[in-house]
Structures are given as structure tokens and as C-alpha cells.
C-alpha positions in Angstrom: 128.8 -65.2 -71.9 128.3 -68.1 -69.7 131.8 -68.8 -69.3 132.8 -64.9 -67.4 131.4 -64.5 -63.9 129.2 -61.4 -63.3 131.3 -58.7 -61.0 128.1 -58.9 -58.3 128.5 -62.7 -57.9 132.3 -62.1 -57.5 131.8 -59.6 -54.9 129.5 -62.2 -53.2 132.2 -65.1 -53.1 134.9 -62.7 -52.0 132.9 -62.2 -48.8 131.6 -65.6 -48.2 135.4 -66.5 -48.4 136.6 -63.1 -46.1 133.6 -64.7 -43.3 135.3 -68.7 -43.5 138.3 -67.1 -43.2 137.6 -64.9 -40.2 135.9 -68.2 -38.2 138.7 -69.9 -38.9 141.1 -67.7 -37.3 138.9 -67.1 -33.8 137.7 -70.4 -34.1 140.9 -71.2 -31.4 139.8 -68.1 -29.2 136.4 -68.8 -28.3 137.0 -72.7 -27.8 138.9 -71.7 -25.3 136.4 -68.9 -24.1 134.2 -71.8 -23.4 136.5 -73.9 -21.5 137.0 -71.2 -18.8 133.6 -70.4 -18.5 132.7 -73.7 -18.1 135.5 -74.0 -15.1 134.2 -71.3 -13.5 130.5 -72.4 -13.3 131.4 -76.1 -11.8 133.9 -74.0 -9.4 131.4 -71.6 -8.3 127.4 -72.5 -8.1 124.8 -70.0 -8.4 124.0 -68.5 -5.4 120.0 -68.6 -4.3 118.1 -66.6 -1.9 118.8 -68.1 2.0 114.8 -68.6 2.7 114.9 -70.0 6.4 116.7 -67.3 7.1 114.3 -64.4 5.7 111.5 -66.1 7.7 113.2 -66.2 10.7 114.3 -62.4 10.7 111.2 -60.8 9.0 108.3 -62.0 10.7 105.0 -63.1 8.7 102.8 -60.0 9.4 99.6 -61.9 8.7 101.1 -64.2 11.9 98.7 -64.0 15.5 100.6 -64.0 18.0 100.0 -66.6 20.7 97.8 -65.7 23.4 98.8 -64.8 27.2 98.1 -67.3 29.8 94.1 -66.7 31.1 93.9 -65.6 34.7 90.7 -65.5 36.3 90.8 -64.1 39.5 89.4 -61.3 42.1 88.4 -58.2 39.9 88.3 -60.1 37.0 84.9 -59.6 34.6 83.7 -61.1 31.3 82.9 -63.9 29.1 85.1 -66.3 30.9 84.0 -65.5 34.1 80.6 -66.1 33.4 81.7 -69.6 31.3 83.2 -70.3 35.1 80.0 -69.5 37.0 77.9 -71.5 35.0 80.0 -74.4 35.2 81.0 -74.0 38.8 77.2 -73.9 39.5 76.4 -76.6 37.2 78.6 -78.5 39.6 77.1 -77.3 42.6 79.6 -75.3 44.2 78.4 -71.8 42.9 75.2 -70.4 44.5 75.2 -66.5 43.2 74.5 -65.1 40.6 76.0 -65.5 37.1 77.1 -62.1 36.3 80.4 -62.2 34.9 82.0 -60.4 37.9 84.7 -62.9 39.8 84.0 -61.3 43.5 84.4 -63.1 47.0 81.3 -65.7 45.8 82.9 -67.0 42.6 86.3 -66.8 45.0 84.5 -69.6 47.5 83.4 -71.4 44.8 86.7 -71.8 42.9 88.4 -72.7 47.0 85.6 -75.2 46.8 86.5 -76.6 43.9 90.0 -76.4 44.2 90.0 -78.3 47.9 87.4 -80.9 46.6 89.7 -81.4 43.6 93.1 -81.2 45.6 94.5 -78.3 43.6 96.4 -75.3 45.5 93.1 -73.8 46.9 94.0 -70.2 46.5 90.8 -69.0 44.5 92.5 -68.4 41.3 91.4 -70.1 38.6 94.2 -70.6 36.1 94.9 -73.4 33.8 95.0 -75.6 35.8 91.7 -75.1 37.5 89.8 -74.4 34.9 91.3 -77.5 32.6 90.1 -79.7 35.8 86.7 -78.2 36.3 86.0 -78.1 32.4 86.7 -81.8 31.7 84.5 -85.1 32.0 85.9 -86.6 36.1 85.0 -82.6 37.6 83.3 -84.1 40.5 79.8 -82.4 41.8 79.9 -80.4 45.4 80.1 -82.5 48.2 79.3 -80.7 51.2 81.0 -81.4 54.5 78.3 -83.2 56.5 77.0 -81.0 59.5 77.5 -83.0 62.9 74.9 -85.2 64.6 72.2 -83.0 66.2 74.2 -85.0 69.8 77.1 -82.6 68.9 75.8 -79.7 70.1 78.5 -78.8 72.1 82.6 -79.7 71.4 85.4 -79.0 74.4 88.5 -80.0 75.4 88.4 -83.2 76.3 86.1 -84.7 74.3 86.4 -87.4 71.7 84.2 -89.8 69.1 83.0 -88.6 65.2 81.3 -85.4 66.5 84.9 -84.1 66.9 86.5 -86.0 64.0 84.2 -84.0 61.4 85.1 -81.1 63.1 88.9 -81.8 62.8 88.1 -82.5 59.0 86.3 -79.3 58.6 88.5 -77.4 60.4 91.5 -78.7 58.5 90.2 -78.5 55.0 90.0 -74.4 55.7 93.2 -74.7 56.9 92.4 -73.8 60.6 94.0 -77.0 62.0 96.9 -79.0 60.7 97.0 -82.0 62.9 95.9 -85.6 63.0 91.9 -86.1 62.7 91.9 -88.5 65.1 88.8 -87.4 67.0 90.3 -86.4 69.9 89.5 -83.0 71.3 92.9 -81.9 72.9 95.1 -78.4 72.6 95.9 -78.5 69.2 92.1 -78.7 68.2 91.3 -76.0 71.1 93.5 -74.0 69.4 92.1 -74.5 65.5 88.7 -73.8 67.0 90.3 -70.6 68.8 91.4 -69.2 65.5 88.8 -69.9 63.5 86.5 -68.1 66.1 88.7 -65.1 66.1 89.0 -65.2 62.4 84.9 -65.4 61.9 84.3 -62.4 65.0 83.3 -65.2 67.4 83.6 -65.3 71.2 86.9 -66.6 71.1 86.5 -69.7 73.9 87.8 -72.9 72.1 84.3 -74.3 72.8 82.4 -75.3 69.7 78.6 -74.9 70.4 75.7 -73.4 68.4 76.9 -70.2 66.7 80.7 -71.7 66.1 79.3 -74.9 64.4 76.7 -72.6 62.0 79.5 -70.7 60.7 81.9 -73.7 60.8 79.8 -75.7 58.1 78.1 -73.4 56.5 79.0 -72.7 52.5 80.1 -69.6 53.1 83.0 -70.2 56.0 86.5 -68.9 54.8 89.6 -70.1 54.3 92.1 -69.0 57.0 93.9 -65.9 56.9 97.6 -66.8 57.4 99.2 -64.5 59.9 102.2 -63.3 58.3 106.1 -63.4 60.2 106.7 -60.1 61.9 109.0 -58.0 59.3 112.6 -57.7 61.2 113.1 -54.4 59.2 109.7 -53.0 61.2 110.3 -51.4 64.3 109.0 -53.4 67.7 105.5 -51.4 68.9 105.9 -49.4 72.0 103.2 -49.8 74.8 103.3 -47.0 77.8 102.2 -44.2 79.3 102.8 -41.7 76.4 101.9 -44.6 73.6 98.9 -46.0 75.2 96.6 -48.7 73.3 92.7 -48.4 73.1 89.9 -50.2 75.0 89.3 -52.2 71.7 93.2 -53.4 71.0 93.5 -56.9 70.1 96.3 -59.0 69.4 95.8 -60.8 65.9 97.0 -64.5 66.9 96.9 -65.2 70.5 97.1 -68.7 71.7 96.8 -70.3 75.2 100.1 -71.2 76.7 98.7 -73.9 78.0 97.9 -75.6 74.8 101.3 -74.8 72.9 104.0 -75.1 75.6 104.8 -79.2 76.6 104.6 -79.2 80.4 107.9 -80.6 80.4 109.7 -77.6 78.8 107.6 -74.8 81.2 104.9 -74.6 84.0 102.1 -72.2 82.8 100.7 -70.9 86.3 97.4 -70.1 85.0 94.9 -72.1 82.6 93.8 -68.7 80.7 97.5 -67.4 80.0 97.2 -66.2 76.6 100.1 -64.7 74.1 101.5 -63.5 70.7 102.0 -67.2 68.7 105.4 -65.9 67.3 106.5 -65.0 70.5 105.3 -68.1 72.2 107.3 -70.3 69.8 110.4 -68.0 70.4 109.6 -68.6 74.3 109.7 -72.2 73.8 113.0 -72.3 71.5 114.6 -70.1 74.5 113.2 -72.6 77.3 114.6 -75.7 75.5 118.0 -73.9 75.3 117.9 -73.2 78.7 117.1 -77.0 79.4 120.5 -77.8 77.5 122.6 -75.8 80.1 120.9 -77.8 82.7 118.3 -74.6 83.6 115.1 -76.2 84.2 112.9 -74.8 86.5 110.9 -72.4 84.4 107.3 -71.2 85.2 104.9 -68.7 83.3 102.9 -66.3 85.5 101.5 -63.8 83.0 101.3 -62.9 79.9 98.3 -61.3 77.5 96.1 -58.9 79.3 92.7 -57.4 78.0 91.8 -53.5 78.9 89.2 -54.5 80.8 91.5 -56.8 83.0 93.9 -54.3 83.1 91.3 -52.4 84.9 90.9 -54.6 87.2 93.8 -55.0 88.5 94.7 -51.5 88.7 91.3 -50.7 90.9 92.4 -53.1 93.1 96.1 -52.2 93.7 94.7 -48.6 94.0 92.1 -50.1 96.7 94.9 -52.0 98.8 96.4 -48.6 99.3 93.2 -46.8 100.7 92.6 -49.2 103.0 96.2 -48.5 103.9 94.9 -44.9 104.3 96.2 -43.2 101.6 94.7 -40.4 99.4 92.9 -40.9 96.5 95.7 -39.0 94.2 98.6 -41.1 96.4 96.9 -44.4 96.4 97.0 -43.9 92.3 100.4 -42.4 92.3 101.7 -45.7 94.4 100.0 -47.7 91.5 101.5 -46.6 89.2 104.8 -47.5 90.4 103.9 -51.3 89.7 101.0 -51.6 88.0 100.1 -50.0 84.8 97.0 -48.2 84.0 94.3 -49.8 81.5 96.0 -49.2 77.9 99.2 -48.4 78.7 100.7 -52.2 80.0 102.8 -53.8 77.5 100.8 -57.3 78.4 98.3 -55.4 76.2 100.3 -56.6 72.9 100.8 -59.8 74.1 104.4 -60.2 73.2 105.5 -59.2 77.1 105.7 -62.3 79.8 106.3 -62.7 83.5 109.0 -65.5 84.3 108.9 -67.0 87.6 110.3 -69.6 89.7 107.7 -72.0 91.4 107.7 -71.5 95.2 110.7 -69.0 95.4 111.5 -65.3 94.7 113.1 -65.2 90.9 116.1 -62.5 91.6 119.3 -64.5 91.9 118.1 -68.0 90.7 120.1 -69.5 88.3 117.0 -68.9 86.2 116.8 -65.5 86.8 121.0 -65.3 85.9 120.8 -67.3 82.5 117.3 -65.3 81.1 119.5 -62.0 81.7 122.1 -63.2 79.8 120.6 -65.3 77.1 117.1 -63.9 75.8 118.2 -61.6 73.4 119.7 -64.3 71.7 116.1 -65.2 71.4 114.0 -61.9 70.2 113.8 -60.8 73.9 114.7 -57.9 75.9 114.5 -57.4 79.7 112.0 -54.6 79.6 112.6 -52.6 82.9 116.0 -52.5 83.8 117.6 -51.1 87.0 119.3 -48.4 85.5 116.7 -47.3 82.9 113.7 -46.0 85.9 113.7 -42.6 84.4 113.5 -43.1 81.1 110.8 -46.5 81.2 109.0 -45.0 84.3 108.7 -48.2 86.0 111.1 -49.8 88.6 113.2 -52.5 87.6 111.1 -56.0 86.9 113.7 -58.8 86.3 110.9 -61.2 85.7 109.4 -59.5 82.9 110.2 -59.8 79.4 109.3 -58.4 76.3 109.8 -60.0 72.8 110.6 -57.5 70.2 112.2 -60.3 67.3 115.6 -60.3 66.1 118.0 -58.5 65.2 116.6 -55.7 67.6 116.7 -57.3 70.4 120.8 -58.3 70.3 121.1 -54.8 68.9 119.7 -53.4 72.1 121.9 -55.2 74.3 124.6 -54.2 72.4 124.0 -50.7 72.6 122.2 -51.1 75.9 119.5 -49.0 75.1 116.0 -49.8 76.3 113.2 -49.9 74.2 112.2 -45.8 74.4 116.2 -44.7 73.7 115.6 -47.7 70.9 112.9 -45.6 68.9 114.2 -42.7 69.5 111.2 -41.3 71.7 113.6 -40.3 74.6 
């Protein structure tokens, strides 16, 4: 019949009408579901991974690190030394072999360089250098010219180009650090001095034939700076029981007479040598003396060699056998004043005579003010009345002995002579 509904499309409308039902009653709910969701999301964004942040902490393991600062120098082999050679003797300042080994010739030739160039000549060839000598304006080697074949001979005294090329010379390997003027007076004496000493020359401050070939030639050195006594090293003891050998040289010795103004001290003596430092303490001390109105200062000795030592002991020992003593007693008397060869502390150069011109030094005011003041000054009076025994020498009050600061104040403090001092007595 087409007017009664078949029980399986009845069952079918029941649900359809159960489902509307149903959405109409959580319709409400989930509306407002939604509207705190949505709340919630504008209130709080999705966080995202802090990338900066990783990179900075975790480091890219693929990265290469940046490379350490080159440093050729002494010792140094390889690649880049021979890079240097080539280009040091493509310049003309390299004259060895290129071998990749940075010894004393590739030392030169970086100095070279370097001085030409007026970088910190210290041989080293660090970024610096190397940037200077590897761009475009590098300049080729230009050798110091060699004097006039008139210069044959330099002294004191002299003047004109011969001896301002000398100066120049002299002062571009750091021998001589005063004005190149031409003029050969003390302070160029002096540079020639210590480059002879420095290059195993007769040391005369006389430039002539074998000074000049090592003076200009390409392989002169640079000087050696003499470094400032350590005041935490003990002072050197000189004497009979600690004598020196027949080959002992001081290091730096200058002549007095080149280094100490005439109006400060008199130098008796135009081949009084000593110690540099101790010289310039010696001056200090004379010029404070000046100040308190003590003037009258004079220099009778100072450096002695073992062979002049000698010398002067034979002929002490020779006074008293023409005075008829003994061989043994002549020697014995000697040795009273005069020390034998090696054991004198004017070996070190570091131990003076002070005099008065014309007049015995005990009880001048000169004498007074030294005894008081020259351990303020690295200086010790080194045989002192009450110290025979222990010294073996009678008292000198004219000669001193630098032994730097703070030993010598300590000393006077303590009055202890030099041999209670180190402990040796």
C-alpha cells in the first residue's frame, strides 16, 4: 500500500531525527569550545626553535678554525722559509742558499731588510715583515757605501765624510747612537770600541784596515746589548782564594776619558778603562757630590789587564830587592799592597781609585763624603780598617768597588765586607 510506510524506512527517519536532535543540543558546547581555543592561541604563540642560539653553542663541525699568527724565525724550516729566501734574494739582501732553514744568514737578511725598511730590526719575520717585503714598494738592497780608499785610517780627532759614513754604519747596527755629524770625538771612539770588542778586534778605537772590512762588510752584526746587572745576582768576588784567569775580560769596558765630562771628574790617565754600568753609577755619585759643594774629584785607576797586573807586581817586588830584601820577603811585602796577577779586583773592572789632585786623600772632605755616601750609589769601600784579616789587604780608603744596589746599602748596614757578604768567611 502506498499510503503505510515500510518499518525499515521508519527506523531510518527515527535516527536521522535522534542525530538533528543530538547537534542541536551540543551545538552550544562546542561553540564555545571554539571560542576558548581560539583565546588561547592569540594569547600564547607557537613557540619555534631559538636558531642563533644553537649556532652559537654547538659549533659547525665542518668549521676551520682560523689559523695562528706565522712566525718565521731562528730554527724555523719549511715552505715559508724558503718563500722568504727567494724573495729576500730576489731583493738582494739574501746571498745563501735557499734551503728552507731560517739560520744566522736568512737572520742578516731579514735585519737587512728590516733596517732598510725601518721595521724593528730584530730578525723575525712576522706579519709585519713579511707583509712589507711581499708587496709592490719592497725596496732592493742598498749597501752602505765602503769609505773613500783616503779613509784608510779613522781616530779621535778627525772629521769630514770618511767619518760620517762610519757614524752611519755604525749607528744603523746599533753600535753608536749619537749625532752623525762627522766628527770623530768620544762618543764615536767609543762605538768603534764596542764594535771591535763585539767582532774579536784589537779593541783601540782606531778604525783602520781590518775594523773597516768587518765594519762594511754584509755579514757585520747587529750589536749585542749588554744586559743591566741582575740586583738578585750576587756581586763576583776577586782575591786571593777566587782569583780570575790570564784570559778574563770584562764584557763592556769603556774609557773614562770618553764618558766622564771633565767638569764632573779629572781622569789621571788617558787609558783608564771600566765597567759601563759602573761608570754611569760613578758619574751619578760625582754629580751628587757636586750638589753638596764636593768638587774636587780625580780618577787614578781603574780596569787592569793580567798582564798589567804583572807588571806592576814585578816591579813593587823589584823596589824591595834593591832594598835588600829576600826574594820570599820582597813578595811577601808585595803582597801587602799590591795584588798578584789574577787576583786584583781592578781585574773586573767595577773597582776604582779616588784621589785628590796634588794632596793625600785621607781626611779631605772628599775622602769624608765618598765614606759616607757611595753605598747610596752601588758602592762599597772595599778594604776597610777593621776588616785586614778577613780582606787580607790593609785598609785603602781611596779604593772602591761597585757591587749595584741594594747590596751595597745592605752591607753598610750590616757592616759586612764583601767576603762576610758571600758567606766565604
Amino acid at each position: 500500500m502506498r499510503g503505510r510506510f515500510r518499518p525499515v524506512t521508519l527506523i531510518l527517519w527515527l535516527v536521522i531525527i535522534a542525530g538533528l536532535i543530538g547537534v542541536a543540543m551540543t551545538a552550544p558546547a562546542l561553540q564555545d569550545a571554539r571560542q576558548k581555543l581560539q583565546i588561547e592561541l592569540s594569547a600564547t604563540p607557537t613557540p619555534t626553535a631559538n636558531v642563533s642560539s644553537m649556532l652559537l653553542i654547538t659549533p659547525d663541525p665542518n668549521a676551520t678554525p682560523a689559523p695562528t699568527a706565522l712566525l718565521l724565525k731562528l730554527g724555523v724550516k719549511g715552505d715559508e722559509v724558503t718563500k722568504l729566501q727567494n724573495r729576500l734574494k730576489e731583493l738582494g739582501y739574501y746571498e745563501g742558499d735557499v734551503d728552507g732553514a731560517y739560520g744566522p744568514g736568512t737572520q742578516d737578511a731579514v735585519i737587512r731588510f728590516q733596517t732598510q725598511h725601518g721595521l724593528s730590526a730584530d730578525g723575525i719575520a712576522g706579519e709585519g715583515t713579511r707583509s712589507a717585503l711581499y708587496s709592490s714598494s719592497a725596496q732592493l738592497f742598498q749597501p752602505t757605501p765602503t769609505p773613500t780608499a783616503a779613509a784608510s785610517l779613522l781616530k779621535k780627532g778627525d772629521n769630514g765624510e770618511a767619518v760620517k759614513q762610519m757614524q752611519a754604519r755604525l749607528k744603523e747596527l746599533g753600535y753608536y747612537n749619537g749625532t752623525v755629524d762627522g766628527d770623530f770625538g768620544g762618543g764615536t771612539e767609543e762605538a768603534v770600541r764596542l764594535f771591535q770588542r763585539q767582532n774579536n778586534l784589537d779593541v783601540d778605537g782606531v778604525a783602520a784596515k781590518m775594523t773597516f772590512a768587518a765594519l762594511y762588510s754584509e755579514s757585520a752584526r747587529q750589536v749585542t746589548i749588554t744586559p743591566t746587572p741582575d740586583p738578585n745576582r750576587m756581586p763576583i768576588l776577586v782575591n786571593r782564594d777566587h782569583p780570575v784567569d790570564s784570559s778574563y775580560e770584562p764584557d763592556d769596558l769603556v774609557l773614562l776619558k770618553n764618558v766622564i765630562p771633565s767638569s764632573v771628574a779629572a781622569v789621571k790617565g788617558g787609558d783608564i778603562e771600566g765597567d759601563r754600568t759602573a761608570v754611569n753609577a760613578m758619574i751619578d755619585m760625582f754629580r751628587a757630590a757636586h750638589q753638596d759643594g764636593v768638587t774636587n774629584w780625580q780618577i787614578s785607576a781603574g780596569y787592569r789587564s793580567y798582564r798589567y797586573q804583572q807588571k806592576l807586581f814585578d816591579r813593587q817586588v823589584q823596589e824591595y830587592l834593591d832594598q835588600g830584601f829576600s826574594q820570599a820577603n820582597a813578595k811577601s811585602a808585595t803582597r801587602q799592597t799590591v795584588a798578584d796577577p789574577g787576583t786584583s779586583e781592578h781585574h773586573t773592572g767595577l773597582a776604582f781609585d779616588i784621589t785628590v789632585p796634588g794632596t793625600i786623600f785621607k781626611g779631605t772632605p772628599e775622602q769624608i763624603w765618598l765614606h759616607k755616601h757611595c753605598w747610596d750609589y752601588g758602592f762599597v769601600i772595599r778594604y776597610q780598617e777593621d776588616k785586614e784579616k778577613l780582606t787580607g789587604y790593609i785598609a785603602e780608603c781611596w779604593h772602591i768597588r761597585y757591587v749595584g744596589l741594594p747590596h751595597s746599602q745592605d752591607m753598610r748596614d750590616r757592616n759586612l765586607c764583601l767576603e762576610e757578604y758571600l758567606g766565604v768567611v
